[in-house]
C-alpha positions as CSV (number, residue, x, y, z in Angstrom):
1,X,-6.4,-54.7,12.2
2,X,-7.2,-57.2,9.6
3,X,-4.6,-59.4,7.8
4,X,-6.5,-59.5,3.7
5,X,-5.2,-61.7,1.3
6,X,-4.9,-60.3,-1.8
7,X,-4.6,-61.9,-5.4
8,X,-1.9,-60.9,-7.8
9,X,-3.0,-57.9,-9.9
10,X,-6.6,-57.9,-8.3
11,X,-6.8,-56.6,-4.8
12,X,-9.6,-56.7,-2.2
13,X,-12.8,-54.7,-1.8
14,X,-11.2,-53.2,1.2
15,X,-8.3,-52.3,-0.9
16,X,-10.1,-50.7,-3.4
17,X,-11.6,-48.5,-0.8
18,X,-8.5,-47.8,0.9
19,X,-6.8,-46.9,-2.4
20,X,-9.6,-44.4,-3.0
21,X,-9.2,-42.5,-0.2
22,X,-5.8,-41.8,-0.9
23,X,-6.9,-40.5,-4.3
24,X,-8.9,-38.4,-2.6
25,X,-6.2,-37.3,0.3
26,X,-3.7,-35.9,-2.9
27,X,-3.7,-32.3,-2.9
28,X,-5.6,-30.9,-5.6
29,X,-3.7,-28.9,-8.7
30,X,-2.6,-25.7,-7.4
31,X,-4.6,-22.5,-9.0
32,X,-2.5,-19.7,-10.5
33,X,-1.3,-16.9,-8.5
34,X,-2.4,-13.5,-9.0
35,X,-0.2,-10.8,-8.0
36,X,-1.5,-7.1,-7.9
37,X,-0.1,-3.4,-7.8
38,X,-2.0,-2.3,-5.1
39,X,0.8,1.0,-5.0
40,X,3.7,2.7,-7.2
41,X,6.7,3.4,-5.6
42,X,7.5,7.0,-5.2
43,X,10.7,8.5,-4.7
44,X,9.1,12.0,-3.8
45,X,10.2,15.5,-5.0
46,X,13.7,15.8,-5.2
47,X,16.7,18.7,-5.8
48,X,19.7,17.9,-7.0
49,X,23.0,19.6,-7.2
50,X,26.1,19.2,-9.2
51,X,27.2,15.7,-7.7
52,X,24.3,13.9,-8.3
53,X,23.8,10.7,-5.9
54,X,21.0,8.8,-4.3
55,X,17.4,8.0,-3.0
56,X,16.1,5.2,-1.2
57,X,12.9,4.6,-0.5
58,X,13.2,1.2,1.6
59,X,9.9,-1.4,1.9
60,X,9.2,0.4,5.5
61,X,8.5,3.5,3.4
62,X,11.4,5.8,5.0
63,X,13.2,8.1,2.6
64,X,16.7,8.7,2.4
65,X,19.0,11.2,-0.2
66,X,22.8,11.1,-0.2
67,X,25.5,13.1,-1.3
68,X,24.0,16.1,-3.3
69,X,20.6,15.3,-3.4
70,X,17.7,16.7,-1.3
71,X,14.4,15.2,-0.2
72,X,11.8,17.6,-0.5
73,X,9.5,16.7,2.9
74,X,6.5,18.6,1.3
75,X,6.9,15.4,-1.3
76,X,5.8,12.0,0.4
77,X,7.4,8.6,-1.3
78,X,6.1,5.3,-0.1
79,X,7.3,1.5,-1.2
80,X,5.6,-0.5,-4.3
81,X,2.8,-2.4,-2.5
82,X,1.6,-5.9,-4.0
83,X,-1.1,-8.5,-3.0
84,X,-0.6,-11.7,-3.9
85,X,-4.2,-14.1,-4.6
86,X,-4.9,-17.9,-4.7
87,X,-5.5,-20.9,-3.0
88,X,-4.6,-20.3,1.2
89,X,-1.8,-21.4,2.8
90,X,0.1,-21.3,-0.6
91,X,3.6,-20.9,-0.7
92,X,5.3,-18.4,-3.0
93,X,8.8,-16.6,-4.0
94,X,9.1,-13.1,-5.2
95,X,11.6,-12.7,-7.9
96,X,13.3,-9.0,-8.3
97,X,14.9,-7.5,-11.1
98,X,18.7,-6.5,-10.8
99,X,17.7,-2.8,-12.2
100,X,15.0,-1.0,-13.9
101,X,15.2,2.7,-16.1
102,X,13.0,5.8,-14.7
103,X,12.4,7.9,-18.1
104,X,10.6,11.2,-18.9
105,X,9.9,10.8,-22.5
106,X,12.1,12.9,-23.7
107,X,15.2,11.0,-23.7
108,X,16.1,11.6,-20.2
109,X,16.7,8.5,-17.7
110,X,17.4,7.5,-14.5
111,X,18.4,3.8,-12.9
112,X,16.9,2.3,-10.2
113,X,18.2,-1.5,-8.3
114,X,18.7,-2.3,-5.1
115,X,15.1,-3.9,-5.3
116,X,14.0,-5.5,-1.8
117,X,11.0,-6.9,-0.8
118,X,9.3,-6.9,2.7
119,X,9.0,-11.0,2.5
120,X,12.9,-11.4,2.4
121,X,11.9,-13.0,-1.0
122,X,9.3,-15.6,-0.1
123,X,5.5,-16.1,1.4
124,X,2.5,-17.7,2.1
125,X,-0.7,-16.9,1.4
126,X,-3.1,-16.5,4.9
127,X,-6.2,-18.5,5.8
128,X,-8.5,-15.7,2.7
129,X,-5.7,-16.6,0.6
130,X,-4.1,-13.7,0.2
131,X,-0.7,-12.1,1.2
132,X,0.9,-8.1,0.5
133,X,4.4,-7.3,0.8
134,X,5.8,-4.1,-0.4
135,X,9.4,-3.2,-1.9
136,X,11.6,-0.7,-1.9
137,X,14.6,0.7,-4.5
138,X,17.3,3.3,-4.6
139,X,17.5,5.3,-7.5
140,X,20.4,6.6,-8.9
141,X,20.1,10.9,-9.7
142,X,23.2,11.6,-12.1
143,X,25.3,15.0,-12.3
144,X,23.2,17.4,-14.2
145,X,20.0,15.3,-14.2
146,X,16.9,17.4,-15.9
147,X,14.4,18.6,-13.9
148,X,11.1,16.9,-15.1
149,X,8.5,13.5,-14.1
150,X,10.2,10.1,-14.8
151,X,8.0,6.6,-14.5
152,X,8.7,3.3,-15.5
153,X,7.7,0.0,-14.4
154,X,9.7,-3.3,-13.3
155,X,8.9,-6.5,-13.1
């Protein structure tokens, strides 16, 4: 290698050249991310008796009901699936609400939180740029709860 001499405030055609290439080497801006529904979570058919309690549908996409509560196995559920889009090899975090309300329309509602997420919170987008995770809930069936179709949305 080449000792240069360069002036003060001007340097040398080499430099220049050098200096270029490192502009060049800098990552470019990151693109947005794009993050898609690919699935709602389902928590299945359900009965429930006097004591209420809970389901869980986990980001695997097993079901389970506690105390008074009955999963119907006529009823699949399944996990929230997502796919996240942009530039490969991007790194990301997934950010989950504490709790979320189920309602039917007609005044009747249920609570859902113990969100997880198949990533344990964080990814990377592959080689196409693109990544899924799915996540999974619990929902909370009070004492008395009304028969009828709840939805919501959480995000």
């Amino acid at each position: 290698m080449h000792n240069r001499v360069l002036e003060a405030g001007r340097p040398s055609r080499g430099a220049r050249r050098i200096l270029v290439a490192v502009l060049v080497a800098l990552p470019a801006i990151a693109t947005a991310l794009t993050v898609t529904s690919t699935q709602e979570i389902s928590f299945g058919a359900i009965v429930v008796g006097p004591a209420g309690g809970t389901v869980t549908v986990t980001y695997l996409g097993s079901r389970s009901c506690s105390v008074d509560v009955t999963c119907l196995p006529q009823s699949p559920a399944y996990p929230a699936r997502f796919t996240v889009s942009g530039d490969p090899f991007m790194s990301f975090g997934i950010s989950l609400p504490v709790s979320a309300t189920l309602s039917d329309g007609a005044g009747n509602s249920m609570l859902i939180d113990g969100f997880e997420d198949s990533l344990g919170g964080t990814g990377t987008l592959g080689s196409a740029g693109q990544a899924n995770f799915a996540v999974g809930a619990a929902l909370h069936v009070e004492p008395g709860q009304a028969a009828s179709s709840y939805s919501g949305s959480f995000n």
